[in-house]
Short mmCIF file of the C-alpha atoms (twelve columns), coordinates in Angstrom:
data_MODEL
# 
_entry.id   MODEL 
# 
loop_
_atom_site.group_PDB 
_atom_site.id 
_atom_site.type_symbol 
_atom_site.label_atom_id 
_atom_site.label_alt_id 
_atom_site.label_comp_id 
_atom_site.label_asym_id 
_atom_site.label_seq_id 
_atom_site.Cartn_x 
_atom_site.Cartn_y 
_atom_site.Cartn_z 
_atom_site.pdbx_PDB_model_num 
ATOM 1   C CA . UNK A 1   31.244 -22.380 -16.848 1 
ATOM 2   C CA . UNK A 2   32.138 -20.890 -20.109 1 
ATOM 3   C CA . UNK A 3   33.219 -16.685 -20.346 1 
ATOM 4   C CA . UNK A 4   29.594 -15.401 -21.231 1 
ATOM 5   C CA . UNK A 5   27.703 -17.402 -18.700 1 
ATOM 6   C CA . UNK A 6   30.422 -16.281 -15.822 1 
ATOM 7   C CA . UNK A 7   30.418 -12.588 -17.492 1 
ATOM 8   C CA . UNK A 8   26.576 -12.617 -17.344 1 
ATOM 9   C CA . UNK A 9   27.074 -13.980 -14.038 1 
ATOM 10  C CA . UNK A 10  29.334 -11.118 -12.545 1 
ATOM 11  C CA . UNK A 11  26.899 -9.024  -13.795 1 
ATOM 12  C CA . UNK A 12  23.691 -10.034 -12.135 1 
ATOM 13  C CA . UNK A 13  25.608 -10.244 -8.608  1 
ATOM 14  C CA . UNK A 14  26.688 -6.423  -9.907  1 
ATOM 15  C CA . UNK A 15  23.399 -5.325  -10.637 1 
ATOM 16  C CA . UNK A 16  21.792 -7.170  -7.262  1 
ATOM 17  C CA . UNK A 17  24.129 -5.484  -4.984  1 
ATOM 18  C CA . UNK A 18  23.008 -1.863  -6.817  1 
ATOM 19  C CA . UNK A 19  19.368 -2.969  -5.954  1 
ATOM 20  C CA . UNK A 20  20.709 -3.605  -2.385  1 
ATOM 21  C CA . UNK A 21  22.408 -0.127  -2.151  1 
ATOM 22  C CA . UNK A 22  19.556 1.649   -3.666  1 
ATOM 23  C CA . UNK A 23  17.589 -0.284  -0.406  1 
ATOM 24  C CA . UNK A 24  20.096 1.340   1.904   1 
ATOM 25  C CA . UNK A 25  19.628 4.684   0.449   1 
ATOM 26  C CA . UNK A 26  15.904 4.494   0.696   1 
ATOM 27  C CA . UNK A 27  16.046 3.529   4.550   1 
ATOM 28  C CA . UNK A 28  18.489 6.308   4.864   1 
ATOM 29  C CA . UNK A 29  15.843 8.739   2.875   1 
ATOM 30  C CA . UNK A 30  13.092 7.750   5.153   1 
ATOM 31  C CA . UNK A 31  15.275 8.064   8.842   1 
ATOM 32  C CA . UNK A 32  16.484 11.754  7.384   1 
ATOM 33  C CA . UNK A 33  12.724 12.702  6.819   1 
ATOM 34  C CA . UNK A 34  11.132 11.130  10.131  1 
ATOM 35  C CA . UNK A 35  13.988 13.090  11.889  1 
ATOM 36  C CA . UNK A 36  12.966 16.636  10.180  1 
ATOM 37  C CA . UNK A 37  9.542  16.190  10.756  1 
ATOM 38  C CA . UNK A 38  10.363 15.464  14.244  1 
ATOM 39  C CA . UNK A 39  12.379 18.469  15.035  1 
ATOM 40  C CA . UNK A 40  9.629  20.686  13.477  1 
ATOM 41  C CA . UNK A 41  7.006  19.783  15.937  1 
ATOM 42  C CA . UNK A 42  9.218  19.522  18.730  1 
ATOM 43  C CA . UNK A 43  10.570 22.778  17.798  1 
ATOM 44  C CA . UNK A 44  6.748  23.371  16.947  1 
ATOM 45  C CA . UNK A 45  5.491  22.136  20.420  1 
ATOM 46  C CA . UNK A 46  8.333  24.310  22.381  1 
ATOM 47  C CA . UNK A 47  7.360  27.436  20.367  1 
ATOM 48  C CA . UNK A 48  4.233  26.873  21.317  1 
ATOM 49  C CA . UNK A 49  4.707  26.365  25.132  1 
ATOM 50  C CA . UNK A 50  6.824  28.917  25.858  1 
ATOM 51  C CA . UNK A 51  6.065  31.040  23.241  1 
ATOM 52  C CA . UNK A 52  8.054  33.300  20.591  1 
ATOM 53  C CA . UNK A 53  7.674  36.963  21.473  1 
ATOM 54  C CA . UNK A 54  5.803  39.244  18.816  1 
ATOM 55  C CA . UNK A 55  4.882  36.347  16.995  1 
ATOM 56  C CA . UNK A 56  1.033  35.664  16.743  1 
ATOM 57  C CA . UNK A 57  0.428  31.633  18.193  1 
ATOM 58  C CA . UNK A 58  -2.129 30.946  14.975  1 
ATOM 59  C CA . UNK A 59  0.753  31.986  12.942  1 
ATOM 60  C CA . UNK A 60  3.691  29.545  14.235  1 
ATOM 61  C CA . UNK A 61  0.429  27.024  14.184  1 
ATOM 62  C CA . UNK A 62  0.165  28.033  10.263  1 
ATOM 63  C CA . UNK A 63  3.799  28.016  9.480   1 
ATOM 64  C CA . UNK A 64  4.915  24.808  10.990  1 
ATOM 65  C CA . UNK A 65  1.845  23.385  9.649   1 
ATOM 66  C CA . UNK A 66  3.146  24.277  5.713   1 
ATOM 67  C CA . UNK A 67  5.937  23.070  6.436   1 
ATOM 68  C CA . UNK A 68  5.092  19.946  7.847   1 
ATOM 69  C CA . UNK A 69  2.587  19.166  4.605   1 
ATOM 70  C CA . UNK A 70  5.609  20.103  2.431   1 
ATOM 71  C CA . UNK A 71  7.948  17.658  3.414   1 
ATOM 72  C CA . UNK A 72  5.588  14.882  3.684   1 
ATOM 73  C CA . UNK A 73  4.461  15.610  0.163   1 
ATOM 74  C CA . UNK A 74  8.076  15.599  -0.724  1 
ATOM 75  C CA . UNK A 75  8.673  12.684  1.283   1 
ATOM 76  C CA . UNK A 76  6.091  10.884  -0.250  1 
ATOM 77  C CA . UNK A 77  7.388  11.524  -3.812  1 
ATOM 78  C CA . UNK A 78  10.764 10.283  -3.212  1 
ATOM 79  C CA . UNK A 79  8.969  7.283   -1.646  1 
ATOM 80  C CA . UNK A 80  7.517  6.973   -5.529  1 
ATOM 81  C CA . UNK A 81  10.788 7.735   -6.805  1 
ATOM 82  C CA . UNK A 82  12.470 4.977   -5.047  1 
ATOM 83  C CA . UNK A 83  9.485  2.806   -5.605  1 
ATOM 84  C CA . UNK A 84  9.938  3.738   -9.652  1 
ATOM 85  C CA . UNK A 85  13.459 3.080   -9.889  1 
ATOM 86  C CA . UNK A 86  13.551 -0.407  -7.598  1 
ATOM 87  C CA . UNK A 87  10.728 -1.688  -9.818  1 
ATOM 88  C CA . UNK A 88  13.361 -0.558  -12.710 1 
ATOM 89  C CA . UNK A 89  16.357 -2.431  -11.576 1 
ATOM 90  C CA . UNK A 90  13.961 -5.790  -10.039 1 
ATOM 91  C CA . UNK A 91  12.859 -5.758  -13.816 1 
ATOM 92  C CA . UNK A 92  16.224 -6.203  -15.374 1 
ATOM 93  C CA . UNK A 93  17.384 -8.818  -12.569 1 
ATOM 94  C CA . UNK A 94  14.380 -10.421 -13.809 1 
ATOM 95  C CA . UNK A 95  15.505 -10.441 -17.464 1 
ATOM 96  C CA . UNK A 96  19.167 -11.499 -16.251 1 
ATOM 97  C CA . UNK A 97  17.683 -14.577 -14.730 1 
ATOM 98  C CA . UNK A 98  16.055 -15.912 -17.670 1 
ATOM 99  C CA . UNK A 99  19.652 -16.491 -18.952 1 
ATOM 100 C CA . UNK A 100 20.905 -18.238 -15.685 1 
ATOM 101 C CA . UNK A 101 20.090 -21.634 -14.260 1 
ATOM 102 C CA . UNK A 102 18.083 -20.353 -11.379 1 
ATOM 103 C CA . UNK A 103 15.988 -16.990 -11.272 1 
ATOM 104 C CA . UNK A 104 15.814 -16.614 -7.482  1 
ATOM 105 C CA . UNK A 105 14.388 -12.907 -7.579  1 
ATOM 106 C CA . UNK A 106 11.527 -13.737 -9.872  1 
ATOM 107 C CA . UNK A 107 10.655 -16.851 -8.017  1 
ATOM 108 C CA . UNK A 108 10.774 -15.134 -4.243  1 
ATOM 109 C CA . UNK A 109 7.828  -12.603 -6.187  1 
ATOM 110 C CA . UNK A 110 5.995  -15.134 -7.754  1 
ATOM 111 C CA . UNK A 111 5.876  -16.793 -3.960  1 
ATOM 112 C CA . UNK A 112 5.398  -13.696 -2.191  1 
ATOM 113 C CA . UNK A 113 2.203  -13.660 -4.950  1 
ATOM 114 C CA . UNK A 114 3.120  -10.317 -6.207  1 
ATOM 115 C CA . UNK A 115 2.472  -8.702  -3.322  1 
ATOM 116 C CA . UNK A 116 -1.117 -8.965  -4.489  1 
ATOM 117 C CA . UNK A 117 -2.208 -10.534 -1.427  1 
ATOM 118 C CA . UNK A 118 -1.741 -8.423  1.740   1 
ATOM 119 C CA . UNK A 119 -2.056 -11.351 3.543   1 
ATOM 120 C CA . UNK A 120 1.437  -12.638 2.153   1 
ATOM 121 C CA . UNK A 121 3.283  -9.991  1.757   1 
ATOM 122 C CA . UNK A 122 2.366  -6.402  2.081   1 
ATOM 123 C CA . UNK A 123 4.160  -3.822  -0.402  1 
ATOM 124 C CA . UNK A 124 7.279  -2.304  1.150   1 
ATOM 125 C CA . UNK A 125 6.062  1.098   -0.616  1 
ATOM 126 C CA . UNK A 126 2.878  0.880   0.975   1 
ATOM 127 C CA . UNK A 127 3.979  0.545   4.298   1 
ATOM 128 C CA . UNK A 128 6.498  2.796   3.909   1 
ATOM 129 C CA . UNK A 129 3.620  5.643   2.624   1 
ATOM 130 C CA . UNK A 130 1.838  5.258   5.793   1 
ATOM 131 C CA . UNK A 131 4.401  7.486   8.124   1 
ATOM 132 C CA . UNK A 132 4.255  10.656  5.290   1 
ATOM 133 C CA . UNK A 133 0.064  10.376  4.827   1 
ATOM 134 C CA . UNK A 134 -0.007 10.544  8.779   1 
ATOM 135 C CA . UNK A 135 2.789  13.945  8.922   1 
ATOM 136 C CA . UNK A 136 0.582  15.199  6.418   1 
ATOM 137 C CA . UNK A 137 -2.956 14.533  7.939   1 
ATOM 138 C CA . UNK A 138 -1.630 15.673  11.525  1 
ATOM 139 C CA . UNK A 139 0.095  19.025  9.772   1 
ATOM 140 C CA . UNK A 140 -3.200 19.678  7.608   1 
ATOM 141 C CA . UNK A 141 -4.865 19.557  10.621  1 
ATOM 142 C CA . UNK A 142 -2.906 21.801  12.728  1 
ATOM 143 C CA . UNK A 143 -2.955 24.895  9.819   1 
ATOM 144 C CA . UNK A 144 -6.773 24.276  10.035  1 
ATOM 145 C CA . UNK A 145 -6.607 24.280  13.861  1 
ATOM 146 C CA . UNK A 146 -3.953 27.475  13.683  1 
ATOM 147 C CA . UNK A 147 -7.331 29.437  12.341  1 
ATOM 148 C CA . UNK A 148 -9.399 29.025  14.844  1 
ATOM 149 C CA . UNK A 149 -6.549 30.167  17.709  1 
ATOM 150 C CA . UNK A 150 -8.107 33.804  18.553  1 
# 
């Protein structure tokens, strides 16, 4: 193999284990907010059992409720983020492989159709989106619940 094709070479298997990392980070993204969003209605659920002296039940409802619809909007944007920059860094793998004798990236996509057919292969994004959308949905509904608490 002559000195560009190896150098061009060393780069791909670079630039595919950055891909991998950025992966890693994602999955580490995603267990960090699914463990916040626990703690706040746990901590949500025992403030509302047992109570927090002075402090109104409709208003714990209200505040956890914020807060739970701001993290899963955050949650959701760094899901985009991620999303943004993979599509980046798959893109320029993809223009790597037209220089090498195989492009294995571009040819798993082209069989996985895209991800244009759910029946195939369903969007990693889209799956992932599910868990913030339900957060959010569950902590819209408990501020609108926290206003009808007399």
């Amino acid at each position: 193999m002559d000195a560009d094709k190896q150098e061009l070479l060393e780069i791909y298997k670079l630039h595919a284990e950055l891909a991998d990392r950025v992966s890693q980070r994602r999955e580490g993204v995603n267990r960090l907010y699914v463990i916040i969003l626990t703690g706040v209605l746990i901590s949500l659920a025992a403030f509302l059992r047992y109570g927090a002296e002075g402090i109104p039940v409709g208003f714990i409802s209200t505040v956890g409720g914020i807060t739970g619809v701001l993290l899963s909007v955050s949650w959701f944007i760094v899901i985009r983020s991620y999303r943004q920059l993979n599509t980046g860094k798959f893109d320029a793998l993809h223009e790597l492989e037209k220089k090498l004798a195989y492009p294995f990236f571009q040819r798993e996509w082209e069989i996985l159709e895209e991800g244009k057919n759910q029946s195939r292969y369903w969007k990693l994004t889209v799956v992932e989106t599910f868990l913030p959308a339900g957060f959010f949905v569950l902590s819209l509904t408990l501020i609108v619940a926290s206003f009808m608490i007399k």
